[in-house]
C-alpha beads as a LAMMPS data file, in Angstrom:
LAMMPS data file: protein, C-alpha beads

99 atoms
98 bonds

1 atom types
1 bond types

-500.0 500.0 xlo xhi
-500.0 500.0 ylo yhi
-500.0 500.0 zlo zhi

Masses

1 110.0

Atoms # bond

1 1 1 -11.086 -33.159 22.147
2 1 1 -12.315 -30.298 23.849
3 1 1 -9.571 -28.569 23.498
4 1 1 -9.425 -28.999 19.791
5 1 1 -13.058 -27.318 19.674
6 1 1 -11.951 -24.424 21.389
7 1 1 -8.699 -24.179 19.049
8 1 1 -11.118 -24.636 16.035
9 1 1 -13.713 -21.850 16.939
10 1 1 -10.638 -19.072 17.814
11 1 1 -9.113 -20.079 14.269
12 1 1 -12.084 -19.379 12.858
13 1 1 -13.236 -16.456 14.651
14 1 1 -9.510 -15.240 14.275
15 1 1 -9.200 -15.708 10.313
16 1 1 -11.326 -12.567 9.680
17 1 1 -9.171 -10.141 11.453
18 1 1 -6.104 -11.764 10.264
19 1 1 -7.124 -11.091 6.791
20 1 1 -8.139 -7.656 7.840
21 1 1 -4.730 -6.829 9.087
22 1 1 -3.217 -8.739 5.956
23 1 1 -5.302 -6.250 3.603
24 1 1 -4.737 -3.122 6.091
25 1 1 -0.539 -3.738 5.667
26 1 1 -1.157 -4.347 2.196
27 1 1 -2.390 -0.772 1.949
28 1 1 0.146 0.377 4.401
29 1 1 2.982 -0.720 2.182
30 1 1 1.658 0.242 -0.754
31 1 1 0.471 3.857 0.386
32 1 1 3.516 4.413 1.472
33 1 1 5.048 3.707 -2.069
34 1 1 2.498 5.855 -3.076
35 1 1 3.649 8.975 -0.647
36 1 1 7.430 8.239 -1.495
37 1 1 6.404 9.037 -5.076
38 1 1 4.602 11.755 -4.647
39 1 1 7.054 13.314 -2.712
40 1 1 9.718 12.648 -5.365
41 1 1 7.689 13.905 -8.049
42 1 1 6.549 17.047 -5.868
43 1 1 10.476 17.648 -5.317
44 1 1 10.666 17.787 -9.483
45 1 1 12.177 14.150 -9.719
46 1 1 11.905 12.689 -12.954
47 1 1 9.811 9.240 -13.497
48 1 1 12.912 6.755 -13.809
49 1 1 14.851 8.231 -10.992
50 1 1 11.553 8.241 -8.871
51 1 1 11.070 4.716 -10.303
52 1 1 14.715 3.604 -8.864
53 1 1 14.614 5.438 -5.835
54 1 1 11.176 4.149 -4.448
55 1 1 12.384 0.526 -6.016
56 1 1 15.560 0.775 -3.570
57 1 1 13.126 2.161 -0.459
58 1 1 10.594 -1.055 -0.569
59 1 1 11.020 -3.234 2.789
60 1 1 9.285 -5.676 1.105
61 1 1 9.780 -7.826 -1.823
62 1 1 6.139 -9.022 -2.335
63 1 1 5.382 -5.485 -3.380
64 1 1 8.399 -4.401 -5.508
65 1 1 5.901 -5.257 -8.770
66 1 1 3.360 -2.878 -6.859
67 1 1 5.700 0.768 -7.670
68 1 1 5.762 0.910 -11.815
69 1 1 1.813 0.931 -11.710
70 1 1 1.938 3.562 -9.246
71 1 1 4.174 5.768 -10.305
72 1 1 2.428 5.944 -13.257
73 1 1 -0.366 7.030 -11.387
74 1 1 1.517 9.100 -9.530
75 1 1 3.184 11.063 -12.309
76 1 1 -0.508 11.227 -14.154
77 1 1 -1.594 13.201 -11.205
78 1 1 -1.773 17.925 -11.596
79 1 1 1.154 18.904 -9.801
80 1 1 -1.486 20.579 -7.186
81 1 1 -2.663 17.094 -6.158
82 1 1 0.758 15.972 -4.952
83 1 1 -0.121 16.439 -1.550
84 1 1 -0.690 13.862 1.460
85 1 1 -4.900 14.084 0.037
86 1 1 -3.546 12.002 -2.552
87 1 1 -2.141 9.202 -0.387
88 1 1 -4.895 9.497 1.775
89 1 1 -7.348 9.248 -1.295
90 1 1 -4.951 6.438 -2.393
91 1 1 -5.471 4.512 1.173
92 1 1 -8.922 4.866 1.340
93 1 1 -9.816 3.429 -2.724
94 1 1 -7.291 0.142 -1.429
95 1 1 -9.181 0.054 1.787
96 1 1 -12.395 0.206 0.382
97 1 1 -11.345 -2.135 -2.314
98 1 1 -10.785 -5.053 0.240
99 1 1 -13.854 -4.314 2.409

Bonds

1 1 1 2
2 1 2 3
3 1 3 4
4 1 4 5
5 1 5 6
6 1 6 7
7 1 7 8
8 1 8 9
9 1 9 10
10 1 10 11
11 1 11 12
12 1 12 13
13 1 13 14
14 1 14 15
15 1 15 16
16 1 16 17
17 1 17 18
18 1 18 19
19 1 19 20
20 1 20 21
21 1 21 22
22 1 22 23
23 1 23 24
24 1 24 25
25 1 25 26
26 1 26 27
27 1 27 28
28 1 28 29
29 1 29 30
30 1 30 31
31 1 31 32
32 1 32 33
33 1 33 34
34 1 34 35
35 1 35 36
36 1 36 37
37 1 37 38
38 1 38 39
39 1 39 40
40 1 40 41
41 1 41 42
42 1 42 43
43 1 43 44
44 1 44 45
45 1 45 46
46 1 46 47
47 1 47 48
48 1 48 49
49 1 49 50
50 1 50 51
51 1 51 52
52 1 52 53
53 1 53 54
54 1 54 55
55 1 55 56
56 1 56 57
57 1 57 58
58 1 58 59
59 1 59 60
60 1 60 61
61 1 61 62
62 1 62 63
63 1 63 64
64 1 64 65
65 1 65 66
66 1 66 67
67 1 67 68
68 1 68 69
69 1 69 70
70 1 70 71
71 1 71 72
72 1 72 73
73 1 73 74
74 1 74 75
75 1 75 76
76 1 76 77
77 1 77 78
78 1 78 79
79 1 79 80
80 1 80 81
81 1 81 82
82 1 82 83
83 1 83 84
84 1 84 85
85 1 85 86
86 1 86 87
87 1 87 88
88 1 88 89
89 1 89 90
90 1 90 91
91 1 91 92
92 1 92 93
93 1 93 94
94 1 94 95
95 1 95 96
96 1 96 97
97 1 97 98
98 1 98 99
């Protein structure tokens, strides 16, 4: 019984930083989606090829719906903000989003 108690308060305390590094790949994945498009776009690729080539490049599945919306933030963007500020700016609104 003891032993349960002890498994029950690490779950708990654990669950937290779980979700933390959860939300922190999240923004990972998806920043990196972001800095794949903006160096397509930076390189003078057009929006569907950028579209297929960052479509083909995602590891994951779960975020495959994730690259339409941002390339089309992506290709919204001055061509003097396609720079690694933008992906950092990108990372830190998803960060700040979950926290």
């Amino acid at each position: 019984m003891i032993r349960l108690s002890y498994l029950a308060v690490f779950v708990l305390a654990a669950s937290p930083t779980l979700a933390d590094k959860a939300h922190d790949r999240g923004c990972a994945a998806t920043s990196a989606i972001v800095a794949d498009a903006v160096a397509l776009r930076a390189k003078g690729a057009d929006q569907p090829s950028a579209l297929a080539a960052v479509k083909a490049k995602v590891p994951d599945a779960k975020y495959a719906a994730t690259v339409p919306p941002l390339l089309d933030w992506v290709y919204t963007l001055p061509k003097d903000q396609l720079t690694d500020e933008a992906v950092t700016a990108y990372k830190q609104a998803c960060l700040a989003q979950l926290g």
